[in-house]
C-alpha positions in Angstrom: -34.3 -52.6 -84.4 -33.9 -52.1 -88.4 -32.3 -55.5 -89.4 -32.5 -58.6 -87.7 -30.0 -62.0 -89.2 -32.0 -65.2 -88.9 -30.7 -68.8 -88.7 -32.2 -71.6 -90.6 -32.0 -74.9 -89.2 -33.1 -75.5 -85.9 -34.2 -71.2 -86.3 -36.8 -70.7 -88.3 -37.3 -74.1 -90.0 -39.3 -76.4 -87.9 -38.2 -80.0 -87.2 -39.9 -81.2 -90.5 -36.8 -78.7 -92.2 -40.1 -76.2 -93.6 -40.4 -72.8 -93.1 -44.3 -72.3 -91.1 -46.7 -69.7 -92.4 -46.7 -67.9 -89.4 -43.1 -66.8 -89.9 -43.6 -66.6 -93.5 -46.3 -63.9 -92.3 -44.0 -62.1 -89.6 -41.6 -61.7 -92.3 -43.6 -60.4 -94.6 -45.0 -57.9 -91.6 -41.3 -57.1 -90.5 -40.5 -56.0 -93.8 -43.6 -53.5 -93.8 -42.3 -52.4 -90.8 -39.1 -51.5 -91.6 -37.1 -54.7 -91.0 -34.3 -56.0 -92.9 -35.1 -59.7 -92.8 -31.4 -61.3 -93.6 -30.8 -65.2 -93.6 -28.0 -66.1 -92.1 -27.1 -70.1 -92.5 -24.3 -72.9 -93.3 -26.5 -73.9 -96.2 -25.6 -72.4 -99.8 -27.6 -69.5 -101.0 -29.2 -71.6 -103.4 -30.7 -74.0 -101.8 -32.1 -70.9 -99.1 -33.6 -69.3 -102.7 -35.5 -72.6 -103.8 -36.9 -72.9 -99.6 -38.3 -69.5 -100.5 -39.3 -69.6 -104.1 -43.4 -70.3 -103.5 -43.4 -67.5 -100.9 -42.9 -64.4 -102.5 -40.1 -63.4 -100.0 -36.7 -62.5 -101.1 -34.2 -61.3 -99.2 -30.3 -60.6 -98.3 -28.2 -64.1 -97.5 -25.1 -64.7 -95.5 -25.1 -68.6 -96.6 -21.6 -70.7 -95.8 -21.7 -69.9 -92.4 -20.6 -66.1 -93.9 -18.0 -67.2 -96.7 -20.8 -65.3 -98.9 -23.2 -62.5 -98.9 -26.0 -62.3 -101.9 -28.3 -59.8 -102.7 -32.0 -59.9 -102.3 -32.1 -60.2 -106.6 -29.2 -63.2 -106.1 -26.2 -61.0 -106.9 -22.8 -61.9 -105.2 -21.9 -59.2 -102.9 -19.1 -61.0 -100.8 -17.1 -64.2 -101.0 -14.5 -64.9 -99.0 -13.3 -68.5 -100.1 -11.5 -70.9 -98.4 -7.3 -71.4 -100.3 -7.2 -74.4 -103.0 -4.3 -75.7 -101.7 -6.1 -75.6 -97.7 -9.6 -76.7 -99.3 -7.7 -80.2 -101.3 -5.7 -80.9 -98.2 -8.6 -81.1 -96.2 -10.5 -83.0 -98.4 -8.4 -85.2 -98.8 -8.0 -86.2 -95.2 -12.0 -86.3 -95.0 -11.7 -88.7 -98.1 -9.0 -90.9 -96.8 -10.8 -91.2 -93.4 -13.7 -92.3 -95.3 -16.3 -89.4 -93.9 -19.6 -87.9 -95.6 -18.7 -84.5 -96.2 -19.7 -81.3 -99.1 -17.7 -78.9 -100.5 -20.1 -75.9 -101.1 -19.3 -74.1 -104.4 -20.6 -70.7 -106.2 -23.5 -73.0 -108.3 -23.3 -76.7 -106.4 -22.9 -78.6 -103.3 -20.6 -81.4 -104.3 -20.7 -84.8 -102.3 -18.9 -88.2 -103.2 -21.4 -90.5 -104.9 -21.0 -93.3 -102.1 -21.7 -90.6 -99.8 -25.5 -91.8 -98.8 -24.0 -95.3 -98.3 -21.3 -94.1 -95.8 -23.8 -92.6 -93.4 -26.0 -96.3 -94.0 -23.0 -97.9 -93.0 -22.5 -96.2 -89.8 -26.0 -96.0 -88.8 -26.1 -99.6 -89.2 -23.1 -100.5 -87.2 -24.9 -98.1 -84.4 -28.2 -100.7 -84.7 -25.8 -103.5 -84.2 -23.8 -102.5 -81.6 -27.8 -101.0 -80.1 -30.6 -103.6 -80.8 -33.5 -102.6 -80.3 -33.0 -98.5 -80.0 -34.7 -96.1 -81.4 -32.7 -94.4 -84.7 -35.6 -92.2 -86.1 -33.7 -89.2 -85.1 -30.5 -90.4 -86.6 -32.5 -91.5 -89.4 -34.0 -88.0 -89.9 -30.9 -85.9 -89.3 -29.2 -88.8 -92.4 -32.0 -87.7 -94.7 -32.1 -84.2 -94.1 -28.3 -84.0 -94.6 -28.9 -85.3 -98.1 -32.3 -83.3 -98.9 -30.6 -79.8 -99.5 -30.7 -78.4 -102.9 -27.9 -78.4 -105.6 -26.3 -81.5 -104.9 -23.8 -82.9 -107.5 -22.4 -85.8 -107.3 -18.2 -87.1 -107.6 -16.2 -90.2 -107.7 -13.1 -88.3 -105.8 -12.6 -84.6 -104.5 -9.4 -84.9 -107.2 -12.6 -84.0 -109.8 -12.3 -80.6 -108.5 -9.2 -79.9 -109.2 -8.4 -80.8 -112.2 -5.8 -78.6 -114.5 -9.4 -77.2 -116.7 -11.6 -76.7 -113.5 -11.5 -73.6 -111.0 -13.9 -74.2 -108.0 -14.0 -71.8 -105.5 -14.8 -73.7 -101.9 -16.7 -71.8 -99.4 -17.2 -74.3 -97.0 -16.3 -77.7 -96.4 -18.7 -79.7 -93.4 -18.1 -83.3 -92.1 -20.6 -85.5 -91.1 -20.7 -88.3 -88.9 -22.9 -90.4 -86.5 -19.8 -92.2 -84.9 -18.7 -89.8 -82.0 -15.0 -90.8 -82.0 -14.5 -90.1 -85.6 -16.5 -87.3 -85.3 -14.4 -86.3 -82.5 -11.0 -87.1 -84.7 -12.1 -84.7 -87.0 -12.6 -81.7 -84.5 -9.1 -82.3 -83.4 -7.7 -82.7 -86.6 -8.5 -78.7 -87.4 -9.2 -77.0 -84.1 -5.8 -75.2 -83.5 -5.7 -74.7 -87.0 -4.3 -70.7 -87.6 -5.7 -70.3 -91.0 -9.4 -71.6 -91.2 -12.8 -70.9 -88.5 -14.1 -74.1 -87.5 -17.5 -74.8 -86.4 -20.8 -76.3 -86.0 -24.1 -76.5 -87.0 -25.8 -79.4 -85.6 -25.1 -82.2 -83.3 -23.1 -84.8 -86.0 -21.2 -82.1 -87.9 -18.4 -79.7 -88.3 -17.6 -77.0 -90.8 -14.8 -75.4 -91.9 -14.6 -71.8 -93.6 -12.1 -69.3 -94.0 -10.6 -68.0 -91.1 -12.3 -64.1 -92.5 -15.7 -66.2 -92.5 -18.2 -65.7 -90.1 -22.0 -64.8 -89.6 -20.7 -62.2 -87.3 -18.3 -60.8 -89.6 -20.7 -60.9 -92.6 -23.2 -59.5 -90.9 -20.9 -56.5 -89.7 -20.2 -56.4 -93.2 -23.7 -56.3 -94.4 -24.8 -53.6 -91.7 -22.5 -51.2 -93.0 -23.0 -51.9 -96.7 -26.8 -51.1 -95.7 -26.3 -48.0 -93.2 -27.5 -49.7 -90.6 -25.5 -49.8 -87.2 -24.9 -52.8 -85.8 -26.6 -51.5 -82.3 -30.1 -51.1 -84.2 -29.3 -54.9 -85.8 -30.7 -58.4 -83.7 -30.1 -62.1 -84.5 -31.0 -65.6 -83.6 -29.9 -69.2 -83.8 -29.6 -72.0 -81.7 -25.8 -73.3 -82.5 -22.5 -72.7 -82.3 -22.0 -71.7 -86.1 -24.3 -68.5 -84.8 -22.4 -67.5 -81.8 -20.3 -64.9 -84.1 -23.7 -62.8 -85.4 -25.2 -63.1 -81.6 -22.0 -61.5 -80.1 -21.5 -58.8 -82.3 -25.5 -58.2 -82.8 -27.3 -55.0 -81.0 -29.7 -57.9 -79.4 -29.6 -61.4 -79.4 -32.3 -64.5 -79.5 -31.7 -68.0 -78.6 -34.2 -70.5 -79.8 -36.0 -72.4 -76.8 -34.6 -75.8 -78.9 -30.8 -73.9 -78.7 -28.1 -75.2 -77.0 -27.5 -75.0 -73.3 -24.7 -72.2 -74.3 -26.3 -70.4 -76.9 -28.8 -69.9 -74.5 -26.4 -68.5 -71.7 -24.7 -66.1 -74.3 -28.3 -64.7 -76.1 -29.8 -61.7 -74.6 -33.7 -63.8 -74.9 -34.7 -66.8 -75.2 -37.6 -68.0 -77.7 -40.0 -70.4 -78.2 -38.6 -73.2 -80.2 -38.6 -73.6 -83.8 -41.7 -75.8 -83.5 -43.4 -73.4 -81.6 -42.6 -70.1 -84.4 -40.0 -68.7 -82.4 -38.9 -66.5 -85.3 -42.4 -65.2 -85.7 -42.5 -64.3 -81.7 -39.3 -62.5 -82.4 -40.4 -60.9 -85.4 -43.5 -59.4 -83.5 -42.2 -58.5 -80.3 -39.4 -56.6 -82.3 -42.5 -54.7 -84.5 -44.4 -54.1 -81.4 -41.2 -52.1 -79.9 -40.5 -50.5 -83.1 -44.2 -49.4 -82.9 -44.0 -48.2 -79.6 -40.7 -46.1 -80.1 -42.4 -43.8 -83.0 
């Protein structure tokens, strides 16, 4: 393998949302070897640069789950956004149904200013409606939600659009801990013809560009780089990565994956707790090694 496209959350972040320096090391070691190291993730490409600032590692990213491809150096190589008039509709919908969401932009992640009190709300309706059961997880997936990088901060998603502003929207995600209104909003833009709609984690859904994929990025990328896409790998453990492990030469599922990701991967890994990434990383070098 000469390129291998690696999922963030749930991939090769742990549960505490770091990156461990064993797959900091098998990265590094990849590289040596030959491997394209890409990042491939729903997250913006800045906040993947500051994750990687202290470790000397820079590398190609397919952020927005694909909307965008940057260089190793940060250049913009691809964007593929989202159309205004698509992008306000939607927000507004999210906005009038009162749900967290971000609208991820070329230099910021822009979230409504109550938006940390909307997910307080609901997580304490959950306690009341659940004395006495345990909401650390919910509490953690709430606060790593809001820990990302570049956040800024609006009254109304009308901000963005006013007559002197041009924001390009790459991705738009929706976050909830109620299921039914989490549910609503799946409905709302499944059978839509224009846009790709996925998801990330277990309270979310995202919506890109219907040309926006990891899959299709990655294809992209694979050709800009002369590599074919038989000789590329990937991994992830959600639905946002099924694209890049379909069209991949091999594909990893992390042990922490879901049921279905696991089915459709090629492998399965140790989880993200356990450096499944790193695992990857050397088995792939090993066979590299072996083929010379």
């Amino acid at each position: 393998m000469r390129m291998i496209a690696v999922d963030l959350d749930g991939t090769l972040l742990n549960s505490e949302s770091k990156v461990a320096k064993d797959s900091i090391d098998a990265i590094k070691k990849a590289r040596d070897n030959g491997i394209e190291v890409v990042i491939a993730t729903g997250r913006a490409s800045f906040d993947v640069q500051a994750i990687f600032q202290s470790t000397g590692i820079k590398t190609w990213i397919i952020s927005a789950n694909g909307a965008v491809i940057h260089d190793p150096e940060g250049r913009l190589y691809h964007a593929v956004p989202i159309d205004p008039k698509k992008a306000e509709g939607i927000l507004e919908w999210l906005e009038e149904k009162n749900y967290y969401y971000e609208v991820f932009s070329d230099d910021a992640i822009f979230t409504p200013q109550n938006g940390k009190e909307l997910l307080e709300i609901e997580l304490d309706r959950l306690k009341s409606a659940n004395p006495g059961a345990d909401f650390s997880r919910l509490e953690q997936a709430a606060e790593q939600q809001i820990s990302q990088h570049g956040y800024a901060y609006i009254r109304s998603y009308r901000e963005l659009y006013q007559p002197d502003r041009s924001v390009n929207v790459y991705n738009i995600l929706g976050f909830s801990f109620d299921q039914e209104k989490l549910e609503e909003g799946w409905q709302r833009f499944k059978d839509a013809k224009d846009i790709t709609l996925v998801t990330s984690a277990e309270h979310n859904f995202e919506i890109e560009h219907l040309q926006a994929s990891k899959g299709l990025a990655l294809e992209k990328l694979s050709q800009k780089l002369g590599i074919p896409l038989h000789e590329t790998a990937a991994v992830g453990d959600s639905l946002n990565d099924c694209s890049m492990l379909k069209i991949a030469g091999k594909s990893f599922a992390m042990g922490n994956a879901r049921e279905d990701i696991k089915e459709l991967a090629d492998e399965v890994a140790p989880t993200n707790d356990e450096n499944g990434v790193a695992h990857i990383l050397h088995k792939l070098i090993e066979q590299n090694v072996k083929s010379v």
